[in-house]
Each structure stands twice: as structure tokens, then as C-alpha cells.
MDTraj code that builds the backbone (N, CA, C; nanometers):
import mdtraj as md
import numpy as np

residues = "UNK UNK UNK UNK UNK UNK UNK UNK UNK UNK UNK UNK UNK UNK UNK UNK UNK UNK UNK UNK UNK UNK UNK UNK UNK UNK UNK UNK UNK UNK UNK UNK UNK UNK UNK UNK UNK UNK UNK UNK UNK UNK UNK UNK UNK UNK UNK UNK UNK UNK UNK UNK UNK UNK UNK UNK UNK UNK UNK UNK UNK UNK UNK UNK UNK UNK UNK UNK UNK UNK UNK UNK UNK".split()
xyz = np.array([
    [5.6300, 11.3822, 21.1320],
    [5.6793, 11.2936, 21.2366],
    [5.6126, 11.1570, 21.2210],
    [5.6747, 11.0810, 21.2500],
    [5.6214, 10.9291, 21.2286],
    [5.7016, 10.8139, 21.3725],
    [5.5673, 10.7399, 21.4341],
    [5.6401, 10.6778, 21.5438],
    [5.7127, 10.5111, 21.4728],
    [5.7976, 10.4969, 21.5562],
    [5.9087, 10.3654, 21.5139],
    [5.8684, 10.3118, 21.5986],
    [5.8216, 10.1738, 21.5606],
    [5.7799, 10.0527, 21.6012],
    [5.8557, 9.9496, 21.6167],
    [5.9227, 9.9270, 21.6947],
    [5.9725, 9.8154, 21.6972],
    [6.0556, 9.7393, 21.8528],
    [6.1103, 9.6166, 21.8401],
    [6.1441, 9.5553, 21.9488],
    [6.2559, 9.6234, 22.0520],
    [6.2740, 9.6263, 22.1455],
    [6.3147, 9.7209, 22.2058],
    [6.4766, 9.6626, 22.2104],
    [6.5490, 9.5642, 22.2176],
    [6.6662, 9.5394, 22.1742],
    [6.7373, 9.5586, 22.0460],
    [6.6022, 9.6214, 21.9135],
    [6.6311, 9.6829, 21.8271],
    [6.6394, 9.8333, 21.7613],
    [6.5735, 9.8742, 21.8557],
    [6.5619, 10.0136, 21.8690],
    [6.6428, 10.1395, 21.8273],
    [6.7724, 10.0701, 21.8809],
    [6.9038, 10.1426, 21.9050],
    [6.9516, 10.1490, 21.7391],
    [6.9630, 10.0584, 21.6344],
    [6.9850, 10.0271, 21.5350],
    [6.8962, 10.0646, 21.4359],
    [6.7639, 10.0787, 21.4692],
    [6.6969, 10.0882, 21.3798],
    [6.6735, 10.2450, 21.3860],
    [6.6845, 10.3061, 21.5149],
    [6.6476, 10.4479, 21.5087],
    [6.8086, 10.5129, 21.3943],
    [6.9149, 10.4450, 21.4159],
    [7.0171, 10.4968, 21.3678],
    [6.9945, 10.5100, 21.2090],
    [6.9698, 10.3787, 21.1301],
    [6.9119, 10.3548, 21.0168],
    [6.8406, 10.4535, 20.9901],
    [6.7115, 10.5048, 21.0633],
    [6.5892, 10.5645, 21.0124],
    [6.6682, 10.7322, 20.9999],
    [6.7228, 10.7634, 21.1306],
    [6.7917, 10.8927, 21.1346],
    [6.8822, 10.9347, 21.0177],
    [6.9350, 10.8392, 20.9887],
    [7.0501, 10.8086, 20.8712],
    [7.0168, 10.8454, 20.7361],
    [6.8933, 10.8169, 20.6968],
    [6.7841, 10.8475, 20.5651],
    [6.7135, 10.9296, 20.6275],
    [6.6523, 10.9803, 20.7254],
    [6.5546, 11.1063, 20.7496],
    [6.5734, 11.2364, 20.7069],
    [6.4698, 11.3143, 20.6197],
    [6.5395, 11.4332, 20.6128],
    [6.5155, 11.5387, 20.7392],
    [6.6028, 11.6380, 20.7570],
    [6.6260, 11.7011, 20.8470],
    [6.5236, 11.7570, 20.9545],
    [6.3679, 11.7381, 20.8947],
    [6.2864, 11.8020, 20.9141],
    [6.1780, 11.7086, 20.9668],
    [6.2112, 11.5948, 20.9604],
    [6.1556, 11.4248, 20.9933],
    [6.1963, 11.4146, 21.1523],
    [6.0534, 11.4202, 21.2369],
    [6.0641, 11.3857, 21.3718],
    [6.0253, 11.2176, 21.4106],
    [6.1426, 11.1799, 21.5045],
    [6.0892, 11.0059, 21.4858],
    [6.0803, 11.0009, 21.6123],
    [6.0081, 10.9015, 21.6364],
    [5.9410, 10.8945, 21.8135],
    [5.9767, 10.7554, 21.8149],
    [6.0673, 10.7292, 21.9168],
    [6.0590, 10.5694, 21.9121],
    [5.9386, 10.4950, 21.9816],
    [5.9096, 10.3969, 21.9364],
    [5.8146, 10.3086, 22.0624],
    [5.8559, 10.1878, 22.0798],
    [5.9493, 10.1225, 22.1251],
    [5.9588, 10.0027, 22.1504],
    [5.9036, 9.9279, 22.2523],
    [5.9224, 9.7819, 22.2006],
    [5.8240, 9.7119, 22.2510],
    [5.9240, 9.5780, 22.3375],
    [5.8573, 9.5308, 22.4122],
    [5.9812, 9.4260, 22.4789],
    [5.8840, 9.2897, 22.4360],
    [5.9600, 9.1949, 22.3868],
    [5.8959, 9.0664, 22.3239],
    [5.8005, 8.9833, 22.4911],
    [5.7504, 8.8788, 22.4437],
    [5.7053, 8.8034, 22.6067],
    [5.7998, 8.7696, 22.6243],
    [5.7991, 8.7524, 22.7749],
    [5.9192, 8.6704, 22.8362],
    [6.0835, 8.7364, 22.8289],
    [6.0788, 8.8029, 22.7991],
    [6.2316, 8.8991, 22.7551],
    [6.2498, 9.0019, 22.8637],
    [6.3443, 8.9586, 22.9517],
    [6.3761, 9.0781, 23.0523],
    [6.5413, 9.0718, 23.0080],
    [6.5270, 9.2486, 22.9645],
    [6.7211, 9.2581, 22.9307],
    [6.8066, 9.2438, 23.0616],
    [6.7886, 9.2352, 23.1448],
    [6.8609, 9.1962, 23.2297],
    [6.9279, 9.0948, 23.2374],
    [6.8817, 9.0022, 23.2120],
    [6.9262, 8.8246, 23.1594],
    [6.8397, 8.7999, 23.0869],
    [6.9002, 8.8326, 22.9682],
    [6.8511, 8.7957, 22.8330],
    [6.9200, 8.6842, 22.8018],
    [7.0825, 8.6529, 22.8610],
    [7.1069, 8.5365, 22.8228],
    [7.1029, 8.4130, 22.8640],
    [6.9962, 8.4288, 22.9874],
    [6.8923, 8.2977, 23.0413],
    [6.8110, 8.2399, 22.9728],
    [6.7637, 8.3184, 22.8648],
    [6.6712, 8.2856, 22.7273],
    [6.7338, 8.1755, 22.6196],
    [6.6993, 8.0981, 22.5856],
    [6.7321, 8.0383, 22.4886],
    [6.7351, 8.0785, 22.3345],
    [6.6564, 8.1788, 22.3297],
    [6.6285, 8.2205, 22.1984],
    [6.7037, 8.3365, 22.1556],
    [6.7577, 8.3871, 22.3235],
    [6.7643, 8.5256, 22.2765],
    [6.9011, 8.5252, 22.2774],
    [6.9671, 8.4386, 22.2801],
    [7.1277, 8.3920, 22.3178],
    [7.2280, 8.4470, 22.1829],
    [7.1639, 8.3696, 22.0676],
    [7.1990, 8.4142, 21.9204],
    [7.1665, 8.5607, 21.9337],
    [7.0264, 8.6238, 21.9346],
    [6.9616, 8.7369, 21.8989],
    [7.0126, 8.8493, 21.9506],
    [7.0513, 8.8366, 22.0796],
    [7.0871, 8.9818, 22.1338],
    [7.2327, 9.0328, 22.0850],
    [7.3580, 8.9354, 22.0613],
    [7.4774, 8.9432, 22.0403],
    [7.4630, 8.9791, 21.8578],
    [7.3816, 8.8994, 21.8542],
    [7.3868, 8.9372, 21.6439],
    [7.3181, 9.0841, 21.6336],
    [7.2321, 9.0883, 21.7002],
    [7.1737, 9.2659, 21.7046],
    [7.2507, 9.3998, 21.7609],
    [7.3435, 9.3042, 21.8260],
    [7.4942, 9.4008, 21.8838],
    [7.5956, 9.4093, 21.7794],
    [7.6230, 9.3204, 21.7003],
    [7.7097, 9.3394, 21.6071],
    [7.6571, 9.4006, 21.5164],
    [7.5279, 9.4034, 21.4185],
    [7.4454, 9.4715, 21.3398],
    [7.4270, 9.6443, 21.3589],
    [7.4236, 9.6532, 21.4832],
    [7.4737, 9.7742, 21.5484],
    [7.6026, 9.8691, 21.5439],
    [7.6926, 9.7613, 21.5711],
    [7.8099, 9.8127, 21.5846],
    [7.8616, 9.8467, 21.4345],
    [7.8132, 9.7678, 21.3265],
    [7.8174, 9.7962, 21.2111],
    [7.7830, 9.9145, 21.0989],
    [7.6501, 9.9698, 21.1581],
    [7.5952, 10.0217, 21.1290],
    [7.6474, 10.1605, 21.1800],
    [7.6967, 10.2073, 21.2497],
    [7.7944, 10.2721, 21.3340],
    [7.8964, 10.3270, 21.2504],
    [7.9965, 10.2241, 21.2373],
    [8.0614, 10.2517, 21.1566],
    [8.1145, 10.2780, 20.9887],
    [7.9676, 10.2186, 20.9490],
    [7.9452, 10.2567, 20.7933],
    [7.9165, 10.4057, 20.8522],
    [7.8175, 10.4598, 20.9063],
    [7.7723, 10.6145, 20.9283],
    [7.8788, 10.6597, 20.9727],
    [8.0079, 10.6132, 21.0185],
    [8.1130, 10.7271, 21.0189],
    [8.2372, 10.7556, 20.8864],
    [8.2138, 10.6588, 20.8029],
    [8.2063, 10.7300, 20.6771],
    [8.2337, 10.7887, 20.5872],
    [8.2243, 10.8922, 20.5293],
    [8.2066, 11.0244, 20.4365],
    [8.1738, 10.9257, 20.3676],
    [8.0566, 11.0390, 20.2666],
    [7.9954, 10.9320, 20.1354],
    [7.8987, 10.8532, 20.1519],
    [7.9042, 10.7692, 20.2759],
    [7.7919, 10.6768, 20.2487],
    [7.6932, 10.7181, 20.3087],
    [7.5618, 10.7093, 20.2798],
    [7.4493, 10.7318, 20.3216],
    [7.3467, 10.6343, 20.3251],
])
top = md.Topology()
chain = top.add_chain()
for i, resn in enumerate(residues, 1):
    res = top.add_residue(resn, chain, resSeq=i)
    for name in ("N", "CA", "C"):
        top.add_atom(name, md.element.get_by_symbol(name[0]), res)
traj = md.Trajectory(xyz[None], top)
């Protein structure tokens, strides 16, 4: 088992990724983390996070649908 580190608007994507290559027997613990100043609630009050949250939604949604598939791994 190994814990996943990472930002918590990425989480969702990256656990998919990691699950995606894990072998069957590979326990993953997420831990995400929320950046300063970042409340998902209005994230798009942020200036920074305006680009970031919508491009990490599409990266997502992508990733999604390569894993549905056959073949690719």
C-alpha cells in the first residue's frame, strides 16, 4: 500500500491514473491536500484557480474515457 499525495482538486484524476496501472493487490490511500487560500466552493473567485479547476476537469473527463477503452492501459 502506498499513500497518494496530492492536491485535492486533483485527486479524483490522479487516483484514476494510479488505479489504472496498480496491480490488483496495490492498496492506495488518498491524502489530499487543499492549496492556501483555495476553498472549492468558489474556487472561481480565485484568480488562479479560474484556468486550473476547469483544465483539471477536462483532464479528468479524459482520462475517463481513454479507461473505457478495451486495450488501453
Amino acid at each position: 500500500s502506498f499513500y497518494l499525495v496530492t492536491s485535492n482538486y486533483h485527486m479524483d484524476r490522479a487516483l484514476l491514473e494510479f488505479r489504472r496501472l496498480a496491480t490488483p493487490d496495490m492498496q492506495i490511500l488518498p491524502y489530499p491536500i487543499a492549496p492556501d487560500g483555495l476553498v472549492m466552493a468558489d474556487w472561481w473567485r480565485h484568480p488562479a484557480y479560474r484556468t486550473v479547476i476547469p483544465r483539471e476537469y477536462s483532464k479528468y473527463v479524459a482520462a475517463r474515457i481513454l479507461r473505457s477503452i478495451p486495450g488501453i492501459r
